[in-house]
N, C-alpha and C positions, 0 to 999 in steps of 0.2 A: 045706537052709535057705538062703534068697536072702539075700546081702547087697548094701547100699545104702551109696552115698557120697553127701551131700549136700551140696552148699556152701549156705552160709546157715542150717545148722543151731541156732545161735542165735539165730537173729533169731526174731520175734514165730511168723511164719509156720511158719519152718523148726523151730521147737522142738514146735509141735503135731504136724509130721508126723512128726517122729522118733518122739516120741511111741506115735503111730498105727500107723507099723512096727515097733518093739519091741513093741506091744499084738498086733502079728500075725506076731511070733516073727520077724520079719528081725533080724538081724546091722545094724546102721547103724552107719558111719562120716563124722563129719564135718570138717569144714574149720575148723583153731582157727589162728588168725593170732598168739594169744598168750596163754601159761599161764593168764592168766584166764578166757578163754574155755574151752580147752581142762578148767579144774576144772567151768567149769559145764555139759559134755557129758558129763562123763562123771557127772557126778550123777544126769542122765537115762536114763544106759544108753547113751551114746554113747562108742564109742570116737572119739578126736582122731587129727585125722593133720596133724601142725604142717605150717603153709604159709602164703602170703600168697597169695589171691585172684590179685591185680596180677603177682605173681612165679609164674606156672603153673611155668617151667620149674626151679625146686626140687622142685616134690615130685610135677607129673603122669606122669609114669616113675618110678614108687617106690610106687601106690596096689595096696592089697592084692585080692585076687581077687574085683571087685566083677562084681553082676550088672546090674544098676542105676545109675545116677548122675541125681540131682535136681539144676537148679541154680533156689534158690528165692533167692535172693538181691533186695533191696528197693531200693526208690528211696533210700533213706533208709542208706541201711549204713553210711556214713559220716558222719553225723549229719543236725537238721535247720535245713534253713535260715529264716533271718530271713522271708526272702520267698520265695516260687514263681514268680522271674522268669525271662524268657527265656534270659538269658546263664546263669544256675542249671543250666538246662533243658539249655543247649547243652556244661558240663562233665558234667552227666548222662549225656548221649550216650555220649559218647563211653567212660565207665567199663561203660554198660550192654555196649557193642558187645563191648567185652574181656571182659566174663564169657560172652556168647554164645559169642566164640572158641574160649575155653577149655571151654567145654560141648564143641563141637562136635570139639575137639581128644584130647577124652578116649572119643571116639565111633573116631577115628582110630588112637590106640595100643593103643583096648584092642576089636579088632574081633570078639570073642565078646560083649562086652557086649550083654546082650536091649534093652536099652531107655535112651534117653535122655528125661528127664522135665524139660520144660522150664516152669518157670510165669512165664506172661504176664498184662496188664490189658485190664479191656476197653477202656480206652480204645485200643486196637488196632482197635476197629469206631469205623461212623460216628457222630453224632447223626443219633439214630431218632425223636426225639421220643416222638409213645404208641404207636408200632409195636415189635414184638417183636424182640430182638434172638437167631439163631438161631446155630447154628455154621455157617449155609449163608450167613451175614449177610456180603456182601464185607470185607474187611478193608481200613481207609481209611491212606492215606498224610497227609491233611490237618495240618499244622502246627495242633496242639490240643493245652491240658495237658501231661498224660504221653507224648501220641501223640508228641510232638519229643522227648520221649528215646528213646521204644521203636520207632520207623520200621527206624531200619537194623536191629537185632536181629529185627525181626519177617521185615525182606525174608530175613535169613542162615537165620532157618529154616526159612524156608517153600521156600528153595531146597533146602538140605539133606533135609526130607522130600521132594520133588520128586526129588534126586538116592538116594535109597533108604537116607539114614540112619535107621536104628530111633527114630524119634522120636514122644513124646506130648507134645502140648501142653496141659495145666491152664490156663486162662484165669480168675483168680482175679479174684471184686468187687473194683471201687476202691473201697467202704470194707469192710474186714476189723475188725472189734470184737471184745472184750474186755475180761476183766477185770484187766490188767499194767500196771503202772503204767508210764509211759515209753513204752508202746508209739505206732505213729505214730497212733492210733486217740487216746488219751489226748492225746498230742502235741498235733495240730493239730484236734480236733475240743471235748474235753472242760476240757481245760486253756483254750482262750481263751472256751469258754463262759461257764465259772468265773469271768471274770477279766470279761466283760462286755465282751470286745473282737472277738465274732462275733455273726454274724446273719444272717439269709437275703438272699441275694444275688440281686437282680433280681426277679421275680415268684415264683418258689420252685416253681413249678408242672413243671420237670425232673424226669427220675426219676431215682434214686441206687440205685446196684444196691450189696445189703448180704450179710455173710455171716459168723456167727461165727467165730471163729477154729479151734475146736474140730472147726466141718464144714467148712471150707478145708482143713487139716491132714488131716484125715480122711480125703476126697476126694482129693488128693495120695496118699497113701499108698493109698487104691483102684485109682485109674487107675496106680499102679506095677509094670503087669503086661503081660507083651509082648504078650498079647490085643488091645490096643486101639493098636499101632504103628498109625502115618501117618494116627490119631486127632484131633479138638480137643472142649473139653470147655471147656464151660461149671461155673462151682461160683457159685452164688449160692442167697441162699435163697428160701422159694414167694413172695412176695407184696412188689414193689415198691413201693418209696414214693417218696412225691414229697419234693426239696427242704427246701418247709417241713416236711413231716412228720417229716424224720430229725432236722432243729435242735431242733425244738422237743421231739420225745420227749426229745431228750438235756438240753434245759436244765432242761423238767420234774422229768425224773431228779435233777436238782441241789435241786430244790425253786423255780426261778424259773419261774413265769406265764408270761410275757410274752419274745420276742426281738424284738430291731429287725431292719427290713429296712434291708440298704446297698446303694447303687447302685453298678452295676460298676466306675464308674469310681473310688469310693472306695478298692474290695476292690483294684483295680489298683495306687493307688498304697500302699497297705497291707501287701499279701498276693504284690502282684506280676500280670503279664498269665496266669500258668499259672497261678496261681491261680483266678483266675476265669472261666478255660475249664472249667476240671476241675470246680467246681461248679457251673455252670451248663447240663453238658453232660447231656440226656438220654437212657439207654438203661433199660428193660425187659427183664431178661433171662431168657429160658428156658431153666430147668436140668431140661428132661425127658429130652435124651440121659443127663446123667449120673445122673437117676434109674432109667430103663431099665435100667441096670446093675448095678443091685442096691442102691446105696448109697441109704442112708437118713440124711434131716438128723436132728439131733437138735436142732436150735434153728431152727424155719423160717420163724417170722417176728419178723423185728425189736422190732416196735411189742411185741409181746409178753417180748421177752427185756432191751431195752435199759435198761429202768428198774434191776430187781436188778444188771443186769450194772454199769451207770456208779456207783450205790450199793457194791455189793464193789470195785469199783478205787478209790473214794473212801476207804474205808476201808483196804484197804491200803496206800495212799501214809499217812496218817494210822499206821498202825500201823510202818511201816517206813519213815521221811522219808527214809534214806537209803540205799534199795535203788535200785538202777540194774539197768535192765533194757534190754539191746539190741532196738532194732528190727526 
């Protein structure tokens, strides 16, 4: 029986993969920063291994016989912020780089380990506009969005597979949905819907690469297998949509008609300048490699799922105001 360490096991992402792997009999171990966290892994079948992210050298010499290690860890772990501005963007960096370290460092003490499982955004490719974004797609250095936090993490791995670390890379949608309240999907898409303080930004006509949370987690826990080492993998699901089309399924879902369009430079000084790269940017993405593989969506298109989906997270914020749930 393989076990798996994950950092980010909490978080929105990281609780569906645990999930996934105890659904397919792995042993998972994660990363609890503190008793709280540490109650709510092990509620899911997760053994905790107390530690601080930031503080690797407490407890990376101390991790029990893994085969495995995920580091799924989110933009957002540390909460979210007011705006998605540059300077945001640029202490993002720099915590992003430190958990790549620490991936990359647990690669180093523990050299039986089969596989290091790394999940990245696409914003790590270019804007494609309606061209298809493949794993064969270059991967862009360009100052955009997410791309200025995840630049140097992308350079540190893609040297390390180059240098022959056992590495797979997941390359997870920039928007992951769901039905959790708090999550970043609720967060920044469905909460300022609500509130009538979002709107399609610029022409709307970008495409937004989506992807349940259920088949993210999923997917992760698929590709957790040495078969697909010095691998990248796309996880999105069948049928892109545009911009306007994801605002407005989601405001629909609310019961409102109608969203305003705002112009970027509103969103900028609102939302911040990451902000509104990150929505305006378009990719198309092809998840046939990770179909090939055997794995099957269970929620494949958006337009189709987000209505019940924004609906049950409506209602359990309503039924439980005050549950908090990590990102």
């Amino acid at each position: 029986m393989d076990s798996v360490f994950i950092m980010g096991a909490s978080g929105f992402i990281g609780e569906a993969t645990a999930k996934a792997l105890i659904d397919s009999n792995k042993v998972v171990y994660g990363l609890a920063r503190s008793e709280k966290t540490a109650r709510k892994l092990r509620l899911i079948g997760v053994k905790p291994i107390m530690g601080d992210v930031y503080q690797p050298e407490q407890w990376i010499n101390d991790l029990p016989n893994i085969d495995y290690a995920i580091n799924v860890l989110g933009f957002f772990t540390d909460g979210m912020p007011a705006r998605f501005s540059v300077a945001h963007a640029n202490k993002c960096r720099a915590k992003y780089e430190k958990w790549m370290q620490t991936t990359l460092k647990i690669a180093e003490i523990y050299p039986n380990l089969k596989a290091l499982v790394n999940v990245t955004g696409t914003t790590i490719f270019e804007d494609m506009g309606v061209s298809w974004v493949t794993e064969e797609t270059p991967i862009r250095y360009t100052p955009s969005g997410f791309n200025r936090v995840a630049t140097p993490a992308t350079k540190m791995f893609q040297k390390a597979m180059k240098n022959g670390v056992p590495m797979i890379i997941a390359v997870a949608p920039s928007v992951v949905y769901g039905d959790k309240p708090t999550s970043s999907f609720d967060e920044v898409f469905v909460k300022p819907l609500e509130k009538g303080q979002m709107g399609v930004v610029g022409d709307g006509k970008n495409y937004i690469t989506t992807g349940h949370v259920e088949d993210v987690g999923g997917a992760i826990a698929h590709l957790t297998n040495d078969k697909f080492v010095g691998e990248i993998f796309h996880i999105s699901d069948n049928q892109p949509v545009t911009q306007r089309e994801f605002v407005t399924a989601i405001a629909n879902a609310l019961g409102k008609n109608k969203v305003m369009t705002m112009p970027k430079w509103l969103v900028a000084i609102l939302g911040g300048k990451c902000a509104v790269e990150f929505m305006t940017l378009s990719q198309r993405i092809d998840n046939s490699k990770l179909k090939s593989t055997g794995f099957t969506l269970k929620h494949p298109r958006f337009t189709e799922e987000v209505d019940q989906c924004v609906k049950s997270l409506v209602e359990k914020r309503l039924e439980n105001p005050d549950l908090v749930l990590a990102n």
